[in-house]
N, C-alpha and C positions, 0 to 999 in steps of 0.2 A: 275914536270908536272903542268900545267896550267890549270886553268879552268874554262871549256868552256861558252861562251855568250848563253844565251840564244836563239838567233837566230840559232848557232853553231847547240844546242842541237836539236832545230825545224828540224834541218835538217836532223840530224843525226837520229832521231825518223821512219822519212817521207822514210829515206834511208830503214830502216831495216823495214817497214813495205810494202815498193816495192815489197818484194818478196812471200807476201801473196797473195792467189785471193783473190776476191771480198766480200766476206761472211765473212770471217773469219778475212781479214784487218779490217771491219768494227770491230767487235766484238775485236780484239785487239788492236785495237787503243785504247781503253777505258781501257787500265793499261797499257799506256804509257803514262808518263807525265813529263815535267820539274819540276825537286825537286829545286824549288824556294823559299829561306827562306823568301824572303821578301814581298812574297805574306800572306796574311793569309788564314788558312785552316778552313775547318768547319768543321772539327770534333775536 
C-alpha cells in the first residue's frame, strides 16, 4: 500500500467530513489533520 499525498489526504479529510452538519463539521474539523512529518509541530 501506498501513501497517500497530501493533497489525497485533503481530500479525503473534506470527503468524511461531508457527512456532518454545520455545527458539528466545524467542531470536527479541528482533529482532523494531515500527519505530516515534515512539517514541525509545536508541541
Amino acid at each position: 500500500m501506498s501513501a497517500l499525498t497530501r493533497e489525497e489526504t485533503e481530500v479525503l479529510i473534506q470527503e468524511v467530513l461531508e457527512v456532518y452538519p454545520e455545527k458539528p463539521k466545524k467542531d470536527r474539523a479541528k482533529h482532523h489533520m494531515i500527519n505530516d512529518k515534515e512539517l514541525e509541530s509545536s508541541k
